[in-house]
N, C-alpha and C positions, 0 to 999 in steps of 0.2 A: 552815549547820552544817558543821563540818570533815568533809570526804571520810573522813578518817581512820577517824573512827567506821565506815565501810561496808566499809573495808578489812578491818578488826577483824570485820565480822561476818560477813564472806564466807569470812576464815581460821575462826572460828569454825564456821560449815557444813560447811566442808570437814574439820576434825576430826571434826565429828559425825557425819560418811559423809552430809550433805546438797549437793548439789549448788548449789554456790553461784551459777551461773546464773539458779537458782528465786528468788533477789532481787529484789523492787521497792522501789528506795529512795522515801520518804517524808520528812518533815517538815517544816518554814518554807515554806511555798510562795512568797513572797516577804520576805525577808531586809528589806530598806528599810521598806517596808510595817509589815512584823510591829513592827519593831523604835520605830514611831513612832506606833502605835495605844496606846488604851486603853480597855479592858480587853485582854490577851492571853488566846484563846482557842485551848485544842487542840481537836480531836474525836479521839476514838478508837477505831478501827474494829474489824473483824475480819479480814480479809484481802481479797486483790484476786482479781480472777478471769480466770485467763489471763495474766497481764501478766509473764511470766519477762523479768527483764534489762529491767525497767519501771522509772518514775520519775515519781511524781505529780505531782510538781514541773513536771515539763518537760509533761506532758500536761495540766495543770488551768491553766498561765501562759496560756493567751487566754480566760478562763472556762469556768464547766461546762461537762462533759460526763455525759452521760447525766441520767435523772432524778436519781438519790440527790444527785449534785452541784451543780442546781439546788435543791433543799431544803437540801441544809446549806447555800449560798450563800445562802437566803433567811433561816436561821435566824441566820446570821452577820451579817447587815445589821441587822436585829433587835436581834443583843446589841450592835452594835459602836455602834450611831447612836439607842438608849437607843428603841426598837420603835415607830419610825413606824406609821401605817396602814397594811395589808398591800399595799394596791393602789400608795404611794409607793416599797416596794424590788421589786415584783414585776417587773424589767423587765430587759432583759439588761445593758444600762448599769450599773445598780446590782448583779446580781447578778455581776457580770466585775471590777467594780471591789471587793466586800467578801469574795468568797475569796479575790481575793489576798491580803488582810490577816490569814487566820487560819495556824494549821498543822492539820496532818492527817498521823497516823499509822496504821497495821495492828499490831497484836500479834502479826500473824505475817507475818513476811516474805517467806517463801515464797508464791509463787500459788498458791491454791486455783482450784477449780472455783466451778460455777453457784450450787452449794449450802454454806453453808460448816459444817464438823462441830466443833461447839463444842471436843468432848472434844479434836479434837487444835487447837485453837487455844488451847484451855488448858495442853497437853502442850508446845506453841511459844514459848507465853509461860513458862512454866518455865525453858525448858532456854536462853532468853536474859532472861532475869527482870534480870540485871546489866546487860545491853546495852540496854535497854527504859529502865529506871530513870534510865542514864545521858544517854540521850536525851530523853526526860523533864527533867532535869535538866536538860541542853542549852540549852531551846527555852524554860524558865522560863515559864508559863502562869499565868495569874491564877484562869482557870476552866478545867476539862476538862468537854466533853461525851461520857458517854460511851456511844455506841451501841449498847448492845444488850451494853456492857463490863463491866460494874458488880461482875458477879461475880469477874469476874479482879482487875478492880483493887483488888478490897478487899484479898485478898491481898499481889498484887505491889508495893500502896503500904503497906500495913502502915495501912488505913483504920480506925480508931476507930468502925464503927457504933454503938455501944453510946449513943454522946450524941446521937442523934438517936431519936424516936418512931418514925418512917415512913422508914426507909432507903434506901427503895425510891420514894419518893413525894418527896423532897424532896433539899435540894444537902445534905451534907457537905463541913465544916471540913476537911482534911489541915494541923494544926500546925505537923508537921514540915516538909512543904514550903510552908507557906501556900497554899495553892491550893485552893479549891472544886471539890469533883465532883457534878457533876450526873449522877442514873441517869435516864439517855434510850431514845430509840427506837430501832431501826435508822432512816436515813432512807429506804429503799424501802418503807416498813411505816408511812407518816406521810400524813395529811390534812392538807394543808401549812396552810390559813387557820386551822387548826381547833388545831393543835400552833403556831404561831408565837404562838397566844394561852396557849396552855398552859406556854408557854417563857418567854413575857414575866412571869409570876407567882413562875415561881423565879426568874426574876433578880432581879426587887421586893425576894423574901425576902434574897437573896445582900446589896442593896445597901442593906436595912437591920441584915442581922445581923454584916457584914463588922466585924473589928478595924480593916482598914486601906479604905480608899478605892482601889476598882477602877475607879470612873467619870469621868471628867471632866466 
């Protein structure tokens, strides 16, 4: 993803009296990778904890860390290799090898604390809603997973729930950009055996109700 974009939103901060410092860049975590898998998969989070003048990128390139990043590298091995047995991706080999192939963003770029307070990751995502969108756009995803996002994104993507029953329970179509969202977990907040089964059933639904062919 072009630096530029961060240049742009660091000047952006710094208008807004944020200290552009308080930046953790995110997205493609591996560029080759990303760009020669199928399905393309974002996650989208809420913010990072601590990490001013961070970069997920450069901290997630040797595999997970912490718990949350072994579960979404589990959950990613899953969508990516169409959800083997859980005990075939559960290993570090597999789990080092299939986050490199997704991306992973924050809604808000500044680090948060321990705890993260919705109201102003909602207020974050607002006041960069253009910069968000456009990286979004950037990174072109097949499916977003979104953690614990759902309610932002409907918004910020301008989401149609209304064609769906269960909004909350099941993927949504985005038209506009083609791209399925899934309303997900946080991943620190996931019984991993138990949610990789629960994850493999909306993909099912995704890769029978898809216009276009996300699977190989």
């Amino acid at each position: 993803m072009s630096e530029g974009l961060w240049e742009r939103w660091m000047e952006h901060y710094k208008n807004e009296g944020i200290d552009p410092k308080s930046i953790c860049k995110d997205g493609i975590l591996n560029e080759v990778k990303f760009q020669n898998v199928k399905p393309k998969v974002l996650f989208i989070l809420k913010e990072v904890n601590d990490f001013k003048e961070g970069d997920l990128r450069e901290m997630l390139k040797d595999g997970p860390v912490w718990q949350m990043w072994h579960t979404i590298a589990r959950w990613a091995a899953g969508i990516i290799n169409d959800f083997p047995p859980y005990n075939e991706i559960d290993n570090s080999e597999s789990l080092k090898e299939n986050l490199s192939k997704i991306a992973a963003i924050n809604l808000k770029k500044a680090s948060g604390g321990a705890s993260a307070n919705l109201s102003k990751i909602n207020a974050y995502a607002h006041l960069d809603k253009n910069l968000l969108r456009e990286q979004i756009k950037m990174i072109r995803p097949d499916i977003i997973i979104a953690c614990g996002t759902f309610d932002i994104l409907i918004w910020l993507l301008n989401i149609d729930v209304k064609k769906v029953d269960n909004p909350y329970e099941e993927p949504v179509y985005d038209e506009e950009r083609n791209i399925w969202v899934i309303p997900w977990r946080h991943p620190g907040r996931a019984n991993n055996e138990e949610t990789y089964e629960e994850l493999k059933k909306l993909i099912a639904e995704i890769n029978k109700r898809s216009p276009v062919r996300l699977f190989n």
